[in-house]
N, CA, C and O atoms as CSV, one atom per row, in Angstrom:
chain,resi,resn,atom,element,x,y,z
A,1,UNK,N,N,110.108,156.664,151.637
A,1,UNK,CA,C,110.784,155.387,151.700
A,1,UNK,C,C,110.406,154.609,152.954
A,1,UNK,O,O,110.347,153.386,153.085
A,2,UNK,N,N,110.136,155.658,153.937
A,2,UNK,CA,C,109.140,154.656,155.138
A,2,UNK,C,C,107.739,153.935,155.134
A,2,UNK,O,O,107.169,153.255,155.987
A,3,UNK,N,N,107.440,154.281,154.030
A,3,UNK,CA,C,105.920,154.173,153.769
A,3,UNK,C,C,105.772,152.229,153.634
A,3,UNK,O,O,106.613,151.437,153.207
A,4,UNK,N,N,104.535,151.989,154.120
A,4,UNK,CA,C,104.457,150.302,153.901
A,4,UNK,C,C,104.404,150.139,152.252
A,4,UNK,O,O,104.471,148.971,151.870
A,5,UNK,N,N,104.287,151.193,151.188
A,5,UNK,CA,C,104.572,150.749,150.058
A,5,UNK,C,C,105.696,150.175,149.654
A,5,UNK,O,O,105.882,149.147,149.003
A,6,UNK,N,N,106.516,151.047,150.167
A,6,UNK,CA,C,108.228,151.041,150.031
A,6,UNK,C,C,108.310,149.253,150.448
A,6,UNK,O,O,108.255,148.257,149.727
A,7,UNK,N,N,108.520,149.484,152.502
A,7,UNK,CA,C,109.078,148.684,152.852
A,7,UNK,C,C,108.157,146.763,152.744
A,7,UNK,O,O,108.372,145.604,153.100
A,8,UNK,N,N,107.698,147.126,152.419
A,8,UNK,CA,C,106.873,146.088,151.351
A,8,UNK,C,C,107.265,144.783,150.420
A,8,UNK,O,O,106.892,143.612,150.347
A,9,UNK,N,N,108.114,145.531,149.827
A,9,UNK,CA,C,109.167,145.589,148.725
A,9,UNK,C,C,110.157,144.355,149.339
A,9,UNK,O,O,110.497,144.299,150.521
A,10,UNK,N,N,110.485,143.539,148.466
A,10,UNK,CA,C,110.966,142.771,148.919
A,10,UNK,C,C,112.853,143.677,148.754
A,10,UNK,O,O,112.998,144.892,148.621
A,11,UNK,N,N,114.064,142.601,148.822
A,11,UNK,CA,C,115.068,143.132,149.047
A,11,UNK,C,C,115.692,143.734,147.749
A,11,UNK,O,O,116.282,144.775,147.461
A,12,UNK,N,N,115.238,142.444,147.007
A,12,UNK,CA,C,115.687,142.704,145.189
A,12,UNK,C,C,115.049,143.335,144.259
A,12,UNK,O,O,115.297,143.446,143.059
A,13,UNK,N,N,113.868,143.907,145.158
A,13,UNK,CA,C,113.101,144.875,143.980
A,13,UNK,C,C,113.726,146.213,144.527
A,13,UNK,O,O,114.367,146.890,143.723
A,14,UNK,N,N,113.592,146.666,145.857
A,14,UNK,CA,C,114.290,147.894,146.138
A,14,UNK,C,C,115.969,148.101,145.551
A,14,UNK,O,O,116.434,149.125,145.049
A,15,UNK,N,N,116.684,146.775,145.797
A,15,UNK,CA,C,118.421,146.762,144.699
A,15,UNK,C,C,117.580,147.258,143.516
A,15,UNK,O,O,117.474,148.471,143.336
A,16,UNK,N,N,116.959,146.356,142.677
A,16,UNK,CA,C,116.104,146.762,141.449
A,16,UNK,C,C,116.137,148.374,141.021
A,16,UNK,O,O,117.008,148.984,140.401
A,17,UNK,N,N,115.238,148.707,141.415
A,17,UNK,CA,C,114.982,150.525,141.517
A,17,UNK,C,C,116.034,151.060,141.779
A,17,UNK,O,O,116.335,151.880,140.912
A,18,UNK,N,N,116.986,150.954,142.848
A,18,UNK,CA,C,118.029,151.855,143.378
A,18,UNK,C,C,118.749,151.338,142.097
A,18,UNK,O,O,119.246,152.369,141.645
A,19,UNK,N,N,119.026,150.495,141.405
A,19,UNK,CA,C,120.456,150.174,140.807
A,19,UNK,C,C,119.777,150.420,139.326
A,19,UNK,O,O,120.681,150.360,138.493
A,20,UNK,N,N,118.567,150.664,138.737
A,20,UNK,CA,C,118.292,150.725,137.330
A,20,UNK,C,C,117.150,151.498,137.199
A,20,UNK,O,O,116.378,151.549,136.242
A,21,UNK,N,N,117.118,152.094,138.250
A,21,UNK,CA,C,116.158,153.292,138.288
A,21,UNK,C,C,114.480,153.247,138.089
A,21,UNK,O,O,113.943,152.217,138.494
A,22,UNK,N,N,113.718,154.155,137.569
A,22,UNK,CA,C,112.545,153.949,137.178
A,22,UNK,C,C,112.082,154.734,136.150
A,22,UNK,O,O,112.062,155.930,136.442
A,23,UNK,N,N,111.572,154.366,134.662
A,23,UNK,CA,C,111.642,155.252,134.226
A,23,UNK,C,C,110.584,156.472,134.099
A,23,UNK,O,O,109.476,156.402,134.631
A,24,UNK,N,N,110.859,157.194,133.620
A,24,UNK,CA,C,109.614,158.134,133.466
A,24,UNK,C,C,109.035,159.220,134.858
A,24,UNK,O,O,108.237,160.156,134.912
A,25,UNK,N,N,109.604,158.760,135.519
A,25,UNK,CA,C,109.379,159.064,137.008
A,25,UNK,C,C,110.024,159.974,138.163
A,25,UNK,O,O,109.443,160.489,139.119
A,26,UNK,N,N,111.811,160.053,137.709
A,26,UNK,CA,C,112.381,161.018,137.804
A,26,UNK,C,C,113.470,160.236,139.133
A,26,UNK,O,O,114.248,160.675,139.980
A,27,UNK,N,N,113.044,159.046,138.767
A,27,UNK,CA,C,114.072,158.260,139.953
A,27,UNK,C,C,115.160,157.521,138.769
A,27,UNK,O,O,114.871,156.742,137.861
A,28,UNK,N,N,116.317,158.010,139.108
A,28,UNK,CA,C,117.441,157.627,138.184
A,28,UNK,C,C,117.743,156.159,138.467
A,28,UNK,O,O,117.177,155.471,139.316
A,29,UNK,N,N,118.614,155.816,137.723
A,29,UNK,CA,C,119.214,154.471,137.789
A,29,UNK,C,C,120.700,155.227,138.493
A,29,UNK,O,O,121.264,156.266,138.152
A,30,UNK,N,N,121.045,154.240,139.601
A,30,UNK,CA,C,122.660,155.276,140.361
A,30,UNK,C,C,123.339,153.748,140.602
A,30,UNK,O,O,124.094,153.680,141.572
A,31,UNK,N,N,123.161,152.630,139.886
A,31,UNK,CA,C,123.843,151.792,139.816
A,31,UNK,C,C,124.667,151.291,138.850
A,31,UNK,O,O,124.256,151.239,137.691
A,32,UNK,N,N,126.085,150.802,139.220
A,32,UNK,CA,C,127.352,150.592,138.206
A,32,UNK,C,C,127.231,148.839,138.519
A,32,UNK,O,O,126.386,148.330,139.255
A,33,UNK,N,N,128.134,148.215,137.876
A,33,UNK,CA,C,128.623,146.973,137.865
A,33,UNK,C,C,129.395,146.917,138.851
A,33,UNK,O,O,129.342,145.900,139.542
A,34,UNK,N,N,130.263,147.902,139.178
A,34,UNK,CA,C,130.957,147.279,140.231
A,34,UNK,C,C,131.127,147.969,141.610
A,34,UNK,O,O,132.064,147.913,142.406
A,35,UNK,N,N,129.484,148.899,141.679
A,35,UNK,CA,C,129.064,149.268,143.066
A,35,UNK,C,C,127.934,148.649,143.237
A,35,UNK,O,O,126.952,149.242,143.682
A,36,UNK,N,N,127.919,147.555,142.954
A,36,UNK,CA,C,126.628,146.889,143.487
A,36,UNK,C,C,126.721,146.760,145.196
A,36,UNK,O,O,125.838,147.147,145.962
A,37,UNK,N,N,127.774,146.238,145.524
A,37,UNK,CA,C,127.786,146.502,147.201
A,37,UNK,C,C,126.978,147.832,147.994
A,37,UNK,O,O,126.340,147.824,149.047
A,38,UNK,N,N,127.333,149.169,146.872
A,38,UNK,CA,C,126.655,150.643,147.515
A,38,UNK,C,C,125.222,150.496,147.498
A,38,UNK,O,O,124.647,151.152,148.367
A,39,UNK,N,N,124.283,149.602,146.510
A,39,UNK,CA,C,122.946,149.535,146.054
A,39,UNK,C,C,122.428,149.058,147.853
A,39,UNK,O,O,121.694,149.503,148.736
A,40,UNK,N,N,123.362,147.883,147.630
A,40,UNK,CA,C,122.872,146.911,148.961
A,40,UNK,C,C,123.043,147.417,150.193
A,40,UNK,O,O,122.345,147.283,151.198
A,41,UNK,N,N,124.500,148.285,149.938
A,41,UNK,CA,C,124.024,149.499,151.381
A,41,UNK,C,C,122.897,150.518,151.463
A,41,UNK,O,O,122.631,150.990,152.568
A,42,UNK,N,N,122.251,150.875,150.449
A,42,UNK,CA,C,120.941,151.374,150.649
A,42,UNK,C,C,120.078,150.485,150.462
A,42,UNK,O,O,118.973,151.011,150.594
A,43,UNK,N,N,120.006,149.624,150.270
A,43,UNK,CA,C,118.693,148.373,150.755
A,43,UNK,C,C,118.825,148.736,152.310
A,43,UNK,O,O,117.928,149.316,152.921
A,44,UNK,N,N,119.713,148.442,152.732
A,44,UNK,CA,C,119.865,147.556,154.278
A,44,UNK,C,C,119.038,149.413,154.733
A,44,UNK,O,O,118.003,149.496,155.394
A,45,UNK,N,N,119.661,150.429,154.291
A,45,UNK,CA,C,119.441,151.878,154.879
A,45,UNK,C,C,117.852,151.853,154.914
A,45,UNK,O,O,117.202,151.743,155.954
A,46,UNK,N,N,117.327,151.967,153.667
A,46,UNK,CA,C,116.019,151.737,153.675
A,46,UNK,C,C,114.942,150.917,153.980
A,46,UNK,O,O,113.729,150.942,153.776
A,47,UNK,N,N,115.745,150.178,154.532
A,47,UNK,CA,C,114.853,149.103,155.702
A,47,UNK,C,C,114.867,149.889,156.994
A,47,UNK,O,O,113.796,150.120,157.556
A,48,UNK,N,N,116.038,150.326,157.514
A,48,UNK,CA,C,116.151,150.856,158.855
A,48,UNK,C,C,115.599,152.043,159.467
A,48,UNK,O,O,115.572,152.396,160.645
A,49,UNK,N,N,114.909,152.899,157.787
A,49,UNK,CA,C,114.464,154.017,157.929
A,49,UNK,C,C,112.765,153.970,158.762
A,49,UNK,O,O,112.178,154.987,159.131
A,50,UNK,N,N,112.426,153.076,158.859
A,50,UNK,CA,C,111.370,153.259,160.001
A,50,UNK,C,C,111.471,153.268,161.334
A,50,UNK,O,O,110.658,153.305,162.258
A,51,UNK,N,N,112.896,153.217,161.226
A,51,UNK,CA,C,112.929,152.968,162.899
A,51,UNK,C,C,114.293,153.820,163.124
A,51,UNK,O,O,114.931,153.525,164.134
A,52,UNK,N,N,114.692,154.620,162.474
A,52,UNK,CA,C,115.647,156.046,162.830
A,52,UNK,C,C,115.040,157.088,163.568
A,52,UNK,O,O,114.074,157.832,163.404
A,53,UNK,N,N,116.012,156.888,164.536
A,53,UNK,CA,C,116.012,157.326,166.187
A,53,UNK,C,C,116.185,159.108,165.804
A,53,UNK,O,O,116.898,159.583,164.919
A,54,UNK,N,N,115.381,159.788,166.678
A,54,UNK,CA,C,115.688,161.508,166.518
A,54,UNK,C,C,117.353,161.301,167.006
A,54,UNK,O,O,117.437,162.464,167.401
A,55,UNK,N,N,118.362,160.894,167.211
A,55,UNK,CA,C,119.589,161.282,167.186
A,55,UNK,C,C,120.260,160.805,165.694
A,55,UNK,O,O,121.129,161.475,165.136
A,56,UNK,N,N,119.877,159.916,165.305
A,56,UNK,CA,C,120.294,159.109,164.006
A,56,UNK,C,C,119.864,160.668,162.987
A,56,UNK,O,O,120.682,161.228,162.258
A,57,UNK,N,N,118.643,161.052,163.153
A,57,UNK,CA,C,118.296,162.063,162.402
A,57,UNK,C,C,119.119,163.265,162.254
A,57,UNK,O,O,119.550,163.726,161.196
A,58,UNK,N,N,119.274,163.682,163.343
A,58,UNK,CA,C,119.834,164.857,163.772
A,58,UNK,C,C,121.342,164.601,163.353
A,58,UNK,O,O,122.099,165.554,163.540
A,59,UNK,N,N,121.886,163.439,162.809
A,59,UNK,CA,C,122.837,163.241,162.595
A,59,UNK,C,C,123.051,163.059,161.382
A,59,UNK,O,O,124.179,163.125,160.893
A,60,UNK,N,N,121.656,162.722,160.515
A,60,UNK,CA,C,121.935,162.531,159.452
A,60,UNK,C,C,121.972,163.835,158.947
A,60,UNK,O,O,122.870,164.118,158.154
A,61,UNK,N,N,121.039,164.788,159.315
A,61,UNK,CA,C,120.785,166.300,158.835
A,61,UNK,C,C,121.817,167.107,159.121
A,61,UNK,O,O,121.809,168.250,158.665
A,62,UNK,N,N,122.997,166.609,160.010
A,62,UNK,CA,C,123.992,167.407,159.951
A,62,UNK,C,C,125.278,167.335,158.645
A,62,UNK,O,O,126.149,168.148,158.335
A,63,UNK,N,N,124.846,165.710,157.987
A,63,UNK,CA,C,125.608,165.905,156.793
A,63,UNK,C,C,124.975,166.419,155.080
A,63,UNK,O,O,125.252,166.137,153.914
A,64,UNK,N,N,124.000,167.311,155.797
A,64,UNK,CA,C,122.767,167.596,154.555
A,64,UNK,C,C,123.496,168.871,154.096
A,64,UNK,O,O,123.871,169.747,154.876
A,65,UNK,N,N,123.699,168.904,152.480
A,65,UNK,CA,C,124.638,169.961,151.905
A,65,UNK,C,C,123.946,171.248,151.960
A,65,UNK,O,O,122.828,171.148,151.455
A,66,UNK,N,N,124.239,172.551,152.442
A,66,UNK,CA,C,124.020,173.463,152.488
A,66,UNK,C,C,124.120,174.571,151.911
A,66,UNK,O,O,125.250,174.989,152.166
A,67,UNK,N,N,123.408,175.513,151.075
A,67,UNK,CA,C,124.505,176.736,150.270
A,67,UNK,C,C,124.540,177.478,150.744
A,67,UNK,O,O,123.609,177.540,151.547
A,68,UNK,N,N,125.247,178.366,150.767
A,68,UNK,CA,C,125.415,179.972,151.574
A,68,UNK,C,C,124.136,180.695,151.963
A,68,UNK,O,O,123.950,181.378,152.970
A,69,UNK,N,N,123.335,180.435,151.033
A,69,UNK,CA,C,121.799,181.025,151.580
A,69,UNK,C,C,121.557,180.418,152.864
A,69,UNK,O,O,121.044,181.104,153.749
A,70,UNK,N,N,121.782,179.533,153.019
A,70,UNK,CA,C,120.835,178.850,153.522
A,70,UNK,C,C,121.619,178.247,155.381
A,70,UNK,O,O,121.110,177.876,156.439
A,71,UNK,N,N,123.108,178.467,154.859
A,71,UNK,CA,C,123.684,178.896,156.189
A,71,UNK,C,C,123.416,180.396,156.738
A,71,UNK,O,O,123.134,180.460,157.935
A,72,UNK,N,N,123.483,181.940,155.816
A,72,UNK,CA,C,123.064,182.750,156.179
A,72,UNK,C,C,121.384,183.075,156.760
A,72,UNK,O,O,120.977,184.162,157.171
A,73,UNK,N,N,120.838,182.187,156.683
A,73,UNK,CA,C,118.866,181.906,157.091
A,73,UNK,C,C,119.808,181.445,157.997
A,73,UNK,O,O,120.255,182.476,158.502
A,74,UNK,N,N,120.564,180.164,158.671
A,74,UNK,CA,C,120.623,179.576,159.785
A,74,UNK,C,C,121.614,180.546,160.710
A,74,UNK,O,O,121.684,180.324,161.919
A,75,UNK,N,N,122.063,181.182,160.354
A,75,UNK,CA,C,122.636,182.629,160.999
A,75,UNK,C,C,121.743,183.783,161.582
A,75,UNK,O,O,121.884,184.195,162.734
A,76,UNK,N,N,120.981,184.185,160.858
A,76,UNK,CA,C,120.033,185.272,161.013
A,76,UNK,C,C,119.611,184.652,161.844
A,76,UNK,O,O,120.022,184.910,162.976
A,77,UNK,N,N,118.650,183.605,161.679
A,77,UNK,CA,C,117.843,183.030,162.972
A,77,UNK,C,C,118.404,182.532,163.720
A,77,UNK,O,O,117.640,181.629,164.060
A,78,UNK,N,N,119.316,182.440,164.321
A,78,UNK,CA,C,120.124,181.797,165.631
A,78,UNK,C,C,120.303,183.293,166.560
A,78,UNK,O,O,120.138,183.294,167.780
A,79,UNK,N,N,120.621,184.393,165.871
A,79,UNK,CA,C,121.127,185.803,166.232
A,79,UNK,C,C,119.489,186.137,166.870
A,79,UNK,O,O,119.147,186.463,168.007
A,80,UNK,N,N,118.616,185.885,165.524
A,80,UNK,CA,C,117.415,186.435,166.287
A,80,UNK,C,C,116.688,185.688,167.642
A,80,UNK,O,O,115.918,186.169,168.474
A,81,UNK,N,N,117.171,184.510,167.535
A,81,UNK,CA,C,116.673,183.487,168.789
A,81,UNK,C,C,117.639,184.383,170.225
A,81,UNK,O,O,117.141,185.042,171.137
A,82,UNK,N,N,118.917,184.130,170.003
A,82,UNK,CA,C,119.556,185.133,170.875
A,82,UNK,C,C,119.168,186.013,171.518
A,82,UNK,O,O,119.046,185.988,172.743
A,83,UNK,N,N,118.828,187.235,170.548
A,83,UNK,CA,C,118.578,188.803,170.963
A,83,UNK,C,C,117.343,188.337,171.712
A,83,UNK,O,O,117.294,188.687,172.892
A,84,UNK,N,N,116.079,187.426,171.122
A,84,UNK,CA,C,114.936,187.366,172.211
A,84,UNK,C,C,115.172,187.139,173.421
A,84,UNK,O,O,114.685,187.734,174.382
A,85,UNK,N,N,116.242,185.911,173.434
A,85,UNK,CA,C,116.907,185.671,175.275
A,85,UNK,C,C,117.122,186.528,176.097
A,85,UNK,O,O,116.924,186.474,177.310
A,86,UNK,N,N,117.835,187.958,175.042
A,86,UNK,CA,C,118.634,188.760,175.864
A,86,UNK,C,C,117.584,189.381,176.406
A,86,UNK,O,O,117.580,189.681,177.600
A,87,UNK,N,N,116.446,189.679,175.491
A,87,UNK,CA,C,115.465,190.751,175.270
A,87,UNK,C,C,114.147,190.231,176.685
A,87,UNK,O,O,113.190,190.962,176.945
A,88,UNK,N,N,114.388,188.949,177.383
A,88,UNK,CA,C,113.564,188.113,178.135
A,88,UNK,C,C,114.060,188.452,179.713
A,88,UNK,O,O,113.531,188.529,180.822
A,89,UNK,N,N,115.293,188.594,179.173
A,89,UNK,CA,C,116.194,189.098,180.851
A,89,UNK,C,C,115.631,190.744,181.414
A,89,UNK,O,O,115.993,191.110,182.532
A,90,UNK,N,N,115.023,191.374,180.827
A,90,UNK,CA,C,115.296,192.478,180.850
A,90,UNK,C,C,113.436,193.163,180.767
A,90,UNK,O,O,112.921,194.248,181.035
A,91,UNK,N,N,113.016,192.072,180.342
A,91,UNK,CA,C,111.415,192.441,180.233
A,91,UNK,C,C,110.981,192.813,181.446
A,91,UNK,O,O,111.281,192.421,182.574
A,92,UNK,N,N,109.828,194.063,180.843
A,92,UNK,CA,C,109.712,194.701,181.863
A,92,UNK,C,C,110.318,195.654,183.263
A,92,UNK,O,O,109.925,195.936,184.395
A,93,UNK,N,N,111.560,195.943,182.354
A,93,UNK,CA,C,111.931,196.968,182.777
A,93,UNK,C,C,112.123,198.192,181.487
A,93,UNK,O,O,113.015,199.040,181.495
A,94,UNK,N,N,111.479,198.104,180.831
A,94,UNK,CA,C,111.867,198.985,180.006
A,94,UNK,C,C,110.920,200.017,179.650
A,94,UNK,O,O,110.999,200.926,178.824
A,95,UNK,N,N,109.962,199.663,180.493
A,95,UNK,CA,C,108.564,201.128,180.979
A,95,UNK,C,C,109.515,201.971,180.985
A,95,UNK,O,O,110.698,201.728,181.223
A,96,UNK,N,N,109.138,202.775,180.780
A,96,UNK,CA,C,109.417,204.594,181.717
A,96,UNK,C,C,107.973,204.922,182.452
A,96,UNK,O,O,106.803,204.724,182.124
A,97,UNK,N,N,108.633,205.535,183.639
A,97,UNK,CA,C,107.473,205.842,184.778
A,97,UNK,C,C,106.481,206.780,183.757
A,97,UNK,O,O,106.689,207.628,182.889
A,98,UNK,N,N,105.333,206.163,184.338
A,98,UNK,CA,C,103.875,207.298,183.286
A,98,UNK,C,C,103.826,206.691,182.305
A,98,UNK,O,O,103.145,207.221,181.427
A,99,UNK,N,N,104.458,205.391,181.969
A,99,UNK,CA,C,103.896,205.091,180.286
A,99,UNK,C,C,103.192,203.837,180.986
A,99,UNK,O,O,103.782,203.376,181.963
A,100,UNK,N,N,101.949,203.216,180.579
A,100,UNK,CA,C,100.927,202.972,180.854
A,100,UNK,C,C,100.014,202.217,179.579
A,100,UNK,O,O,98.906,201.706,179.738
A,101,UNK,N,N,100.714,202.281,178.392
A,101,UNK,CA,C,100.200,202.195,177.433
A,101,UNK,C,C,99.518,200.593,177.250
A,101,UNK,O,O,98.896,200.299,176.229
């Protein structure tokens, strides 16, 4: 949607697409009669998307739906980022005298 194809697009062809979809293509129509206001809040969104700031991001990805998999992946790897910290404090002491290897 950042792409100069996209933003290209004038205002009423992007309402267009967002509100009656495209067919064949796998982009739905997600517009009603009387959310046309929501269409036009993603016009205005998809204009702004070239210029969303890494905090805007990081903010948007925090309301990105998650399933249990996929919080348990963001678990495991936070634990394993951890244990390396711990595992960084401590490097190089964990020779035993004569090992040399």
């Amino acid at each position: 949607m950042r792409l100069p194809g996209t933003q290209k697009l004038t205002d009423g062809e992007i309402f267009y697409i967002i509100h009656n979809g495209i067919r064949l293509t796998g982009m739905p129509a997600w517009g009603e009669p009387s959310h046309d206001e929501d269409s036009w809040k993603l016009v205005l969104f998809i204009r702004h998307l070239p210029q969303v700031t890494p905090e805007e991001l990081k903010e948007m990805e925090d309301f990105n739906p998650k399933s249990p998999a996929d919080r348990s992946e963001e678990a495991d790897e936070q634990q394993f980022l951890n244990e390396g910290q711990k595992g960084q404090v401590s490097k190089g002491k964990h020779h035993e005298k004569g090992d040399h290897k």
